[in-house]
C-alpha atoms as a printed R data frame, in Angstrom:
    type eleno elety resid chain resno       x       y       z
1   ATOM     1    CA   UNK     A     1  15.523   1.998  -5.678
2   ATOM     2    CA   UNK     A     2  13.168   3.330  -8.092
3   ATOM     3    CA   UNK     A     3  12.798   3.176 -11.902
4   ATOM     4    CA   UNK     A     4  11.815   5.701 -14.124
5   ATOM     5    CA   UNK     A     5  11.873   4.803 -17.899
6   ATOM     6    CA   UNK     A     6  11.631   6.441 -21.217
7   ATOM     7    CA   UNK     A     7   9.586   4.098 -22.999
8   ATOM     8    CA   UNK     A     8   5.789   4.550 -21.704
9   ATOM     9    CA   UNK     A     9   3.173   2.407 -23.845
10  ATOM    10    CA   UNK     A    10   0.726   0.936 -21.664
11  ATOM    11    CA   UNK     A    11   0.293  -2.326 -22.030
12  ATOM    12    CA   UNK     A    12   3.193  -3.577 -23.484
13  ATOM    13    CA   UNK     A    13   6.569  -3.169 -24.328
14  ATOM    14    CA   UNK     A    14   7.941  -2.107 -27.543
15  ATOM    15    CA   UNK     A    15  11.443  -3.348 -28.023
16  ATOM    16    CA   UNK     A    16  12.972  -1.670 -31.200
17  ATOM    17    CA   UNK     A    17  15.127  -3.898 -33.982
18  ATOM    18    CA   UNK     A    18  18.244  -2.591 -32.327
19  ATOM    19    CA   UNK     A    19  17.824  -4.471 -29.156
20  ATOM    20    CA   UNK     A    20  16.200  -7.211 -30.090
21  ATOM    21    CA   UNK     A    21  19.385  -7.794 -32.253
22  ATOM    22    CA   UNK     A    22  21.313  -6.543 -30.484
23  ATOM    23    CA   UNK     A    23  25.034  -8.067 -31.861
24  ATOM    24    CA   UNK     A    24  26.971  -7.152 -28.442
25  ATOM    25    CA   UNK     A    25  24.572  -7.994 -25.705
26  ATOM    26    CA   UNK     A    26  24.078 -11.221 -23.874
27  ATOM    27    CA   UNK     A    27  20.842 -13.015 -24.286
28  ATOM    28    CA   UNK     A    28  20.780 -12.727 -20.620
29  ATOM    29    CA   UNK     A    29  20.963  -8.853 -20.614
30  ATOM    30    CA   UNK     A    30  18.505  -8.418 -23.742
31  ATOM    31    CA   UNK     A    31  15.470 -10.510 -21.244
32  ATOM    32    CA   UNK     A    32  16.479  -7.825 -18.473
33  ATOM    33    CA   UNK     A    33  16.081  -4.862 -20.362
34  ATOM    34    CA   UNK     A    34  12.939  -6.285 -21.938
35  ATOM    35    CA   UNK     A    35  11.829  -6.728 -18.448
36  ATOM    36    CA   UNK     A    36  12.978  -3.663 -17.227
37  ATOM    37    CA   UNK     A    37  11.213  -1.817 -19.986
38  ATOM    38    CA   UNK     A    38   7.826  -3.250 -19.200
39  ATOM    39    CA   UNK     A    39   8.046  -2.082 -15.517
40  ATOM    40    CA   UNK     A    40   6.134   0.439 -14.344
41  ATOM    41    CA   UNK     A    41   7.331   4.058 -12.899
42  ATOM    42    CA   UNK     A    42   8.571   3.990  -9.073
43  ATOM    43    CA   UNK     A    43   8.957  -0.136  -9.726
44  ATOM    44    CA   UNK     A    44  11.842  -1.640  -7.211
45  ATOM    45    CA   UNK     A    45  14.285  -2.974  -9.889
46  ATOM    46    CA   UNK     A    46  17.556  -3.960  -7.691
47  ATOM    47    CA   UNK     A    47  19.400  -7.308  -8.754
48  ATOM    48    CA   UNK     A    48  18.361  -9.063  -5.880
49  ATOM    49    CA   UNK     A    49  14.655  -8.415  -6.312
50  ATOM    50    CA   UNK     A    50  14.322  -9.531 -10.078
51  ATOM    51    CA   UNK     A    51  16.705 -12.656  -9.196
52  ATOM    52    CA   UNK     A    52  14.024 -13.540  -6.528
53  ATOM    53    CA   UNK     A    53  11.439 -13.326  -9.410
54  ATOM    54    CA   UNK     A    54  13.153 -15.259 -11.831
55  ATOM    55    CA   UNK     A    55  15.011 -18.649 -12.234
56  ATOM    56    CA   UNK     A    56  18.353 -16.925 -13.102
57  ATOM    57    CA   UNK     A    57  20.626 -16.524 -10.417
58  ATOM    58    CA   UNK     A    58  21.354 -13.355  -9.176
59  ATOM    59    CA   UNK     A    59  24.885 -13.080 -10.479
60  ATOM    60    CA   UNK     A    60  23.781 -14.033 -14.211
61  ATOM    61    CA   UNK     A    61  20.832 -10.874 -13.289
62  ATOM    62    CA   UNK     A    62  24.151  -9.087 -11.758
63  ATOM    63    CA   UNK     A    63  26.429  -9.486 -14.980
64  ATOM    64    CA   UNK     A    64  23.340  -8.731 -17.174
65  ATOM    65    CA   UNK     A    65  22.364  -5.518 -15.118
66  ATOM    66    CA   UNK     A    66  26.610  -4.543 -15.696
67  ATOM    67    CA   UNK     A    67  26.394  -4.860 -19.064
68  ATOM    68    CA   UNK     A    68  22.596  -2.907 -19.305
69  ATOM    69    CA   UNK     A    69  24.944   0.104 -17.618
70  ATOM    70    CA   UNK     A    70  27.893  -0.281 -19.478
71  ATOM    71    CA   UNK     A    71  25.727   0.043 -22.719
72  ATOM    72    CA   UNK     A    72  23.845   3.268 -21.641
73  ATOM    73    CA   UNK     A    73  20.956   0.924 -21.468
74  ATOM    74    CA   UNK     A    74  21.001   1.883 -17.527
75  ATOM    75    CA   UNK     A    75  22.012   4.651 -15.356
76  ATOM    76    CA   UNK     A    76  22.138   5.112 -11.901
77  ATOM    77    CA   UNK     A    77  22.618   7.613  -8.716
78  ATOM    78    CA   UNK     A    78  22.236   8.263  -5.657
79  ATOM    79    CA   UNK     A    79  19.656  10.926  -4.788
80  ATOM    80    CA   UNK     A    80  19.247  13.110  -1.659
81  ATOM    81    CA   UNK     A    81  15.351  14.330  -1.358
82  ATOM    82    CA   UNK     A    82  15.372  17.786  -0.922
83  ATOM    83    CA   UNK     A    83  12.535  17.305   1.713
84  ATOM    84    CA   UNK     A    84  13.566  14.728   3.991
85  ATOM    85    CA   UNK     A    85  17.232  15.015   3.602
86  ATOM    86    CA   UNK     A    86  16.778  11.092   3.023
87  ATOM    87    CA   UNK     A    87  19.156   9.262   0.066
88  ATOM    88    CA   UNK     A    88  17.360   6.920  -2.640
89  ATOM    89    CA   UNK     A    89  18.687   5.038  -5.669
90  ATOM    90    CA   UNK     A    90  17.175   6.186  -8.734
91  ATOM    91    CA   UNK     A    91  17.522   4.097 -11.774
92  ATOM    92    CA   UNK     A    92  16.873   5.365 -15.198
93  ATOM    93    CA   UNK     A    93  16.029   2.993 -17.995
94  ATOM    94    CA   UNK     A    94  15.822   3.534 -21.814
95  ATOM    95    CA   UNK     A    95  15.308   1.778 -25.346
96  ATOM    96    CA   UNK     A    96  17.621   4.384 -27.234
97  ATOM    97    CA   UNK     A    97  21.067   5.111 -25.417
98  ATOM    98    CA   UNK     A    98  23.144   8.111 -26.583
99  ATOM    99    CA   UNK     A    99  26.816   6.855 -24.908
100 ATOM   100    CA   UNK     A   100  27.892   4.738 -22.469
101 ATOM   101    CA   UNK     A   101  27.830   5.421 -19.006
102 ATOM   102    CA   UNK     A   102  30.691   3.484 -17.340
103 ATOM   103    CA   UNK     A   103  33.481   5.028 -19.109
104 ATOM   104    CA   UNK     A   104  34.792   8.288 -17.056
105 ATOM   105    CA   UNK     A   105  38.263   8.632 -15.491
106 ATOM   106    CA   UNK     A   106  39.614   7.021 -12.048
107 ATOM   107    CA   UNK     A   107  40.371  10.471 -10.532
108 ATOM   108    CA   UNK     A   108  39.676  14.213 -11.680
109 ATOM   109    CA   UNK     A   109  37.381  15.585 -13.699
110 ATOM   110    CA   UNK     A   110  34.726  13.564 -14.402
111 ATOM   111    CA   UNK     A   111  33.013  13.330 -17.807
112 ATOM   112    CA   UNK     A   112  29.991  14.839 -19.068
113 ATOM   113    CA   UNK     A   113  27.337  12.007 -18.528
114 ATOM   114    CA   UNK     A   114  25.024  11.394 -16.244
115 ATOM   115    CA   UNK     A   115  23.324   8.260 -14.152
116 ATOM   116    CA   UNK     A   116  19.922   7.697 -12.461
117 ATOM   117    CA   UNK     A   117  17.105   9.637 -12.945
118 ATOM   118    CA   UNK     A   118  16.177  11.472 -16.507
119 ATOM   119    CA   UNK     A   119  18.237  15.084 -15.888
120 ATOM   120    CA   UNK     A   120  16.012  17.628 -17.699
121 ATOM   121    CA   UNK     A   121  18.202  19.953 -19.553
122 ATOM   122    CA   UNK     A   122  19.377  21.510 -22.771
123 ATOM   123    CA   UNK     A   123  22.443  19.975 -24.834
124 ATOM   124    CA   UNK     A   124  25.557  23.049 -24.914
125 ATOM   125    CA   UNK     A   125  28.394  23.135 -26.441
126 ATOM   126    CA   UNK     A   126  30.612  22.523 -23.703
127 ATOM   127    CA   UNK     A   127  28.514  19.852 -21.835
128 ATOM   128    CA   UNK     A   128  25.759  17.283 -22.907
129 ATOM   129    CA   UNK     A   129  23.030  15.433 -21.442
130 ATOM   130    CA   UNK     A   130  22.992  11.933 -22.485
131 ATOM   131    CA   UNK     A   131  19.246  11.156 -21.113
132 ATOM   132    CA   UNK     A   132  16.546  11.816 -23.747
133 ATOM   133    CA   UNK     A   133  14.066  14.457 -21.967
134 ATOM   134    CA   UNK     A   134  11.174  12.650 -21.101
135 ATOM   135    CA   UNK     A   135   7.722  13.135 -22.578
136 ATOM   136    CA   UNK     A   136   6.151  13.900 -19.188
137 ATOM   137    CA   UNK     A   137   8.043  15.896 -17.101
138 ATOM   138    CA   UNK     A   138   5.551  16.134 -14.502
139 ATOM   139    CA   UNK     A   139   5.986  12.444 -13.849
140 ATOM   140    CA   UNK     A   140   9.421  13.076 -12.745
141 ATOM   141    CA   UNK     A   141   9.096  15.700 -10.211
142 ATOM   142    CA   UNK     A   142   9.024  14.439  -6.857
143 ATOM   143    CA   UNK     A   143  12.400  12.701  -8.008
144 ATOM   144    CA   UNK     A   144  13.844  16.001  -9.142
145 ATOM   145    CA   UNK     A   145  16.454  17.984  -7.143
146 ATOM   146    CA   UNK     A   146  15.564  21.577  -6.766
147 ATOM   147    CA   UNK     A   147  16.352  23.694 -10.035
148 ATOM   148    CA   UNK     A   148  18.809  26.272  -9.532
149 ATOM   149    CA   UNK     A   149  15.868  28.872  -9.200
150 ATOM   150    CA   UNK     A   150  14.392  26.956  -6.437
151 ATOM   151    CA   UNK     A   151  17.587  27.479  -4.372
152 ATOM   152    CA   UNK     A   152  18.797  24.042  -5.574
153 ATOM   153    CA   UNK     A   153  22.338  23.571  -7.381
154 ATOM   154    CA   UNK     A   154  20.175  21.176 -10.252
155 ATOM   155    CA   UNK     A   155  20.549  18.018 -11.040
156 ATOM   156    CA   UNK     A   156  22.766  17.388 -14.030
157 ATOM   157    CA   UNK     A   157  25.812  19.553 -11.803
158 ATOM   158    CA   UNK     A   158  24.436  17.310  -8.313
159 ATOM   159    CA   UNK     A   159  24.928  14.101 -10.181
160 ATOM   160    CA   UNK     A   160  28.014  15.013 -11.783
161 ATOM   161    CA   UNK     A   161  29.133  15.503  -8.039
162 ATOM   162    CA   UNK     A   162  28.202  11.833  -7.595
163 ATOM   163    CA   UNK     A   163  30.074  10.426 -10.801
164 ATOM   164    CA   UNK     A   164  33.423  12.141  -9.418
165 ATOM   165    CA   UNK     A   165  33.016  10.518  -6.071
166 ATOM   166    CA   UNK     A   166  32.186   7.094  -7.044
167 ATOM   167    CA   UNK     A   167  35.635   7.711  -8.998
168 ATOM   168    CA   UNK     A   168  37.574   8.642  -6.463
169 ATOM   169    CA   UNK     A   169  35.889   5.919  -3.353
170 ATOM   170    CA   UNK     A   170  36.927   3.741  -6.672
171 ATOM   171    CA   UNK     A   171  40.587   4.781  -6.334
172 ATOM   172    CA   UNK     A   172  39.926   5.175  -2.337
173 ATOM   173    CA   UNK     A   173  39.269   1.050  -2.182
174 ATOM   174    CA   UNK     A   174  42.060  -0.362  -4.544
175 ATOM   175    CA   UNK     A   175  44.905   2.395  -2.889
176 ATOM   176    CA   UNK     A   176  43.862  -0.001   0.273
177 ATOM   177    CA   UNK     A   177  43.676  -3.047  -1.609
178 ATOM   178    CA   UNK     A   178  47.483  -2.744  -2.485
179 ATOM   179    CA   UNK     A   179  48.484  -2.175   1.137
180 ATOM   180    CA   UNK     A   180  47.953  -6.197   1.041
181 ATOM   181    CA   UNK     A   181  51.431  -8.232   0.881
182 ATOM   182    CA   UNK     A   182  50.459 -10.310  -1.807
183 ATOM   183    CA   UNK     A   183  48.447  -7.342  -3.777
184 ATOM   184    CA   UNK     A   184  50.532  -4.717  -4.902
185 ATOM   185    CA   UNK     A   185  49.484  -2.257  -7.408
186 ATOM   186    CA   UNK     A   186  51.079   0.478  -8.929
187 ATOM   187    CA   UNK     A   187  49.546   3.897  -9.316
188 ATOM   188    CA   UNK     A   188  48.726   3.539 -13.060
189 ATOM   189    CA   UNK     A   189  47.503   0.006 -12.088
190 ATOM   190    CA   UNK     A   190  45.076   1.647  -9.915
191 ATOM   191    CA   UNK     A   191  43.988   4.513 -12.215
192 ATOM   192    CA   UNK     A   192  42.840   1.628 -14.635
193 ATOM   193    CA   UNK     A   193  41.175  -0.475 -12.495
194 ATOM   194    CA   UNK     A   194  39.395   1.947 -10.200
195 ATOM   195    CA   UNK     A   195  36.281   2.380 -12.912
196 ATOM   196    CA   UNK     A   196  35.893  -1.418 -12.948
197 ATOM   197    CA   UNK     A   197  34.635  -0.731  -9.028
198 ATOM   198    CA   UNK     A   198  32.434   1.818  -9.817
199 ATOM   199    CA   UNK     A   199  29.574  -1.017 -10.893
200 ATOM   200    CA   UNK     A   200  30.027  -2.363  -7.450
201 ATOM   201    CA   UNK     A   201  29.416   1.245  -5.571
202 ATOM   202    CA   UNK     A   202  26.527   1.572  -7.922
203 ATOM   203    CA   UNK     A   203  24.970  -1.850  -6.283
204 ATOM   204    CA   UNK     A   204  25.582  -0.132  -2.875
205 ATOM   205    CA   UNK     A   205  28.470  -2.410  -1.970
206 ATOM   206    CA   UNK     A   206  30.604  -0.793   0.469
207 ATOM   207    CA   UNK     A   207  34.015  -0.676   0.739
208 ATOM   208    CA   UNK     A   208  35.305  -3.287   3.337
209 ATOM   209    CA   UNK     A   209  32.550  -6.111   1.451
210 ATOM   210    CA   UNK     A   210  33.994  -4.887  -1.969
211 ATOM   211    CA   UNK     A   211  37.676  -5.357   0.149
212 ATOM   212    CA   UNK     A   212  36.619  -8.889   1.221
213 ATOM   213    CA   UNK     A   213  35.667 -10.266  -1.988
214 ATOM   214    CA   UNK     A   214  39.307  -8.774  -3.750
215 ATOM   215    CA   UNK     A   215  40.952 -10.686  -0.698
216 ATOM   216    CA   UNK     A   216  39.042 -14.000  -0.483
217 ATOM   217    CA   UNK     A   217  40.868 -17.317  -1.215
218 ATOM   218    CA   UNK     A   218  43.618 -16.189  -3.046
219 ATOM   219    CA   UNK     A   219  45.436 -18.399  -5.418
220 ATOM   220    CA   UNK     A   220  49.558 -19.444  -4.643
221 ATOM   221    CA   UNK     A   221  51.771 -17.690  -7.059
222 ATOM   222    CA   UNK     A   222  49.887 -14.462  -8.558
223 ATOM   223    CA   UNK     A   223  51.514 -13.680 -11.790
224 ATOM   224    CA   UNK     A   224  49.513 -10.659 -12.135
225 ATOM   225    CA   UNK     A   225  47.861  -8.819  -9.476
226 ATOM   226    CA   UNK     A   226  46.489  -6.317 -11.940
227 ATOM   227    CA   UNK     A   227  45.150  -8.911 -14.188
228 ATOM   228    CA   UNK     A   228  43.550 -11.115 -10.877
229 ATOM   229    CA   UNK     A   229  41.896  -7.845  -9.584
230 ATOM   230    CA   UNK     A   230  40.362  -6.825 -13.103
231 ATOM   231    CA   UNK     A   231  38.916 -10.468 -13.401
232 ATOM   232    CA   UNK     A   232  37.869 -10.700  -9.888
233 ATOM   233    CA   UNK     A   233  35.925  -6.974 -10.473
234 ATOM   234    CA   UNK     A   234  33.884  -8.550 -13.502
235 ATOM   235    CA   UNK     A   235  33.131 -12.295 -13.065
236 ATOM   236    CA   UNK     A   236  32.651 -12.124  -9.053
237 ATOM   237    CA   UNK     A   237  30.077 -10.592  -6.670
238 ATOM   238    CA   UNK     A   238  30.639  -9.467  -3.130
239 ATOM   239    CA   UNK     A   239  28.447 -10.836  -0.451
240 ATOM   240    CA   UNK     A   240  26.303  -8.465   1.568
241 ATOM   241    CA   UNK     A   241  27.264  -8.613   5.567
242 ATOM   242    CA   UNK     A   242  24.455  -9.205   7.491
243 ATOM   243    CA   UNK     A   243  24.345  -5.497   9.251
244 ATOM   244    CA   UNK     A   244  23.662  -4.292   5.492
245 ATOM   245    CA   UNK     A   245  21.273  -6.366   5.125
246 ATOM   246    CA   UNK     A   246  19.027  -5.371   8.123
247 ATOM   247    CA   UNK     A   247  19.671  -2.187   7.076
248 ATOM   248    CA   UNK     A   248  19.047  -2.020   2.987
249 ATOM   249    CA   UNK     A   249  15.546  -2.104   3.758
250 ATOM   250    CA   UNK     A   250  13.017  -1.041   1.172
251 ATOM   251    CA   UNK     A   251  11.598   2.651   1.265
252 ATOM   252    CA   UNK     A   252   7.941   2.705   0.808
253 ATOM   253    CA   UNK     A   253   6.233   5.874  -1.102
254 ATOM   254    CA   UNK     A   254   2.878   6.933  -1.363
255 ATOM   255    CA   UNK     A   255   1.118   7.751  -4.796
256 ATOM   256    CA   UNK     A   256  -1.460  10.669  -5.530
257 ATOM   257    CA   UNK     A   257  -4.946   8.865  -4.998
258 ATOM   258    CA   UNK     A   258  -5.493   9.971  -8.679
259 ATOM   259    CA   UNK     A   259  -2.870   9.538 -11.200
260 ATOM   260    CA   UNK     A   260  -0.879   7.545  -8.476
261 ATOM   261    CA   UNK     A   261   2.357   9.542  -9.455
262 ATOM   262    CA   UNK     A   262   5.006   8.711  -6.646
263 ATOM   263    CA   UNK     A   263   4.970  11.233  -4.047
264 ATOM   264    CA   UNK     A   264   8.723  12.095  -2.139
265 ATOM   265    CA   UNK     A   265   9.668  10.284   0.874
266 ATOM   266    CA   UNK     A   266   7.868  11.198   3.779
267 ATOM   267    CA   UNK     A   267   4.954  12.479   1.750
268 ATOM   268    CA   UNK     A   268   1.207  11.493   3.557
269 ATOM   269    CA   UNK     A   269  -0.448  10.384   0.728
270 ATOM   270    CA   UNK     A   270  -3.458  12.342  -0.837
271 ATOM   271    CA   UNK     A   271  -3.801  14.156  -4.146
272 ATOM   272    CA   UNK     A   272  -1.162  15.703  -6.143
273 ATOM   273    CA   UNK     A   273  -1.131  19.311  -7.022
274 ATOM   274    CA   UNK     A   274  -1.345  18.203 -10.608
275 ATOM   275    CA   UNK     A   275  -4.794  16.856  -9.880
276 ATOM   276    CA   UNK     A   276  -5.773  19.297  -7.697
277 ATOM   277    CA   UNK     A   277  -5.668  22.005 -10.202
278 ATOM   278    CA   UNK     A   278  -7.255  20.200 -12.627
279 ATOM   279    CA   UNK     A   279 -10.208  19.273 -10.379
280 ATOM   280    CA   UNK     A   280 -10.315  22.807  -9.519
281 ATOM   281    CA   UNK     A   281 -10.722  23.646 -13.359
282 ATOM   282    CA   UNK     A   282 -13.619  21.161 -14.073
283 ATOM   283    CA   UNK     A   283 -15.247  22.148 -10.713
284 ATOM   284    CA   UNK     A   284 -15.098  26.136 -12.109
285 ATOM   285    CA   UNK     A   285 -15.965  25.150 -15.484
286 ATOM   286    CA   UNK     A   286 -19.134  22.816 -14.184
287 ATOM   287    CA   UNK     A   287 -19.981  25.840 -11.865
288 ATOM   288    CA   UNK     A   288 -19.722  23.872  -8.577
């Protein structure tokens, strides 16, 4: 997973009035975002590597991260490189949200936000983009989906594509979960709860570990199945099985030997075309 962020001082972090006292936010989630802010482009920022860095454990950095996203503080997709064909978990982090992004329906047509990287676009009337446009669009490039004059569909309509799935797999897990005896749920149960997974897909859980943890140790008498599932979906984690594991293994990326901008997956390293031209100009300038 990579992070891209929209507050770049150099240096150190600025952390404006608003988040500092911030009246809705946990302690907890005010230290990530701090820390997440102060991370450099193309850092890894999943849960489990800043709980191996710090003394929290990783479902305190788990909740926090939840509540980062649920704020607008956070957003997240999954990205297909249009060069390697390859998938890759770009997280977007900013110091001024414009909405939330964990509030869209269970099942049809999704809202008009977006999660992961910046999307570079113009606010309409009929649809909005919730990311502030970044100050260097350069810097965000190799992370960009083709533009639809590159042949590409662009990115606000490709991660739209993304939010509607995650809604439906939401729905897709719980219409399983209430094939269980002692887990029924109705169809307007489902519709409610099925955004509540959506966190958990956006963690890369899949379905039968998000299954296992809704299933595991179940009290006697359930008075409300709804009302277990919705508390199980925000206080508890699912555990990773160990075929994940071996296979959630980080993607390296090269950087441009100049700027060290993050190349796209399967890239060989070298100098950017950024830095090419402009060693081109100051060689034709110089007269070499």
């Amino acid at each position: 997973m990579q992070v891209k962020r929209t507050n770049r001082s150099s240096g150190y972090v600025q952390i404006p009035n608003t988040i500092a006292r911030h009246g809705i936010l946990s302690l907890e989630a005010v230290g990530l975002l701090t820390r997440l802010l102060s991370l450099p482009d193309g850092a890894g920022a999943t849960v489990d590597r800043i709980a191996a860095q710090v003394s929290n454990g990783r479902r305190s950095v788990s909740k926090a991260m939840n509540e980062l996203i649920e704020a607008g503080y956070v957003k997240r997709a999954k990205v297909q490189d249009p060069e390697t064909g390859r998938w890759v978990t770009i997280t977007t982090v900013t110091d001024t949200p414009e909405a939330p992004t964990d509030r869209f329906p269970a099942a049809g047509v999704a809202s008009g936000r977006a999660v992961g990287a910046s999307p570079i676009g113009r606010k309409t009337k009929s649809k909005k983009d919730i990311t502030p446009p970044p100050s260097d669009a350069q810097d965000l490039a190799p992370l960009t989906p083709q533009s639809p004059e590159k042949g590409g569909e662009g990115e606000a309509a490709f991660l739209h594509k993304i939010d509607r799935e995650m809604a439906r797999e939401g729905r897709r897990i719980l219409e399983r979960l209430s094939l269980h005896k002692s887990l029924p749920l109705t169809d307007q149960e489902i519709a409610r709860l099925a955004p509540k997974v959506v966190p958990w897909l956006r963690e890369d859980y899949r379905s039968d570990e998000i299954l296992k943890c809704l299933t595991a140790a179940l009290p006697g008498p359930i008075d409300s199945v709804a009302g277990l599932i919705s508390h199980r979906l925000k206080h508890f984690t699912p555990e990773r099985s160990v075929r994940h594991q071996q296979t959630s293994k980080p993607v390296e990326r090269v950087a441009c030997e100049v700027c060290a901008v993050i190349f796209p997956l399967g890239h060989h390293g070298g100098v950017c075309r950024n830095c090419k031209d402009e060693m081109g100009r100051a060689a034709s300038f110089l007269g070499v």
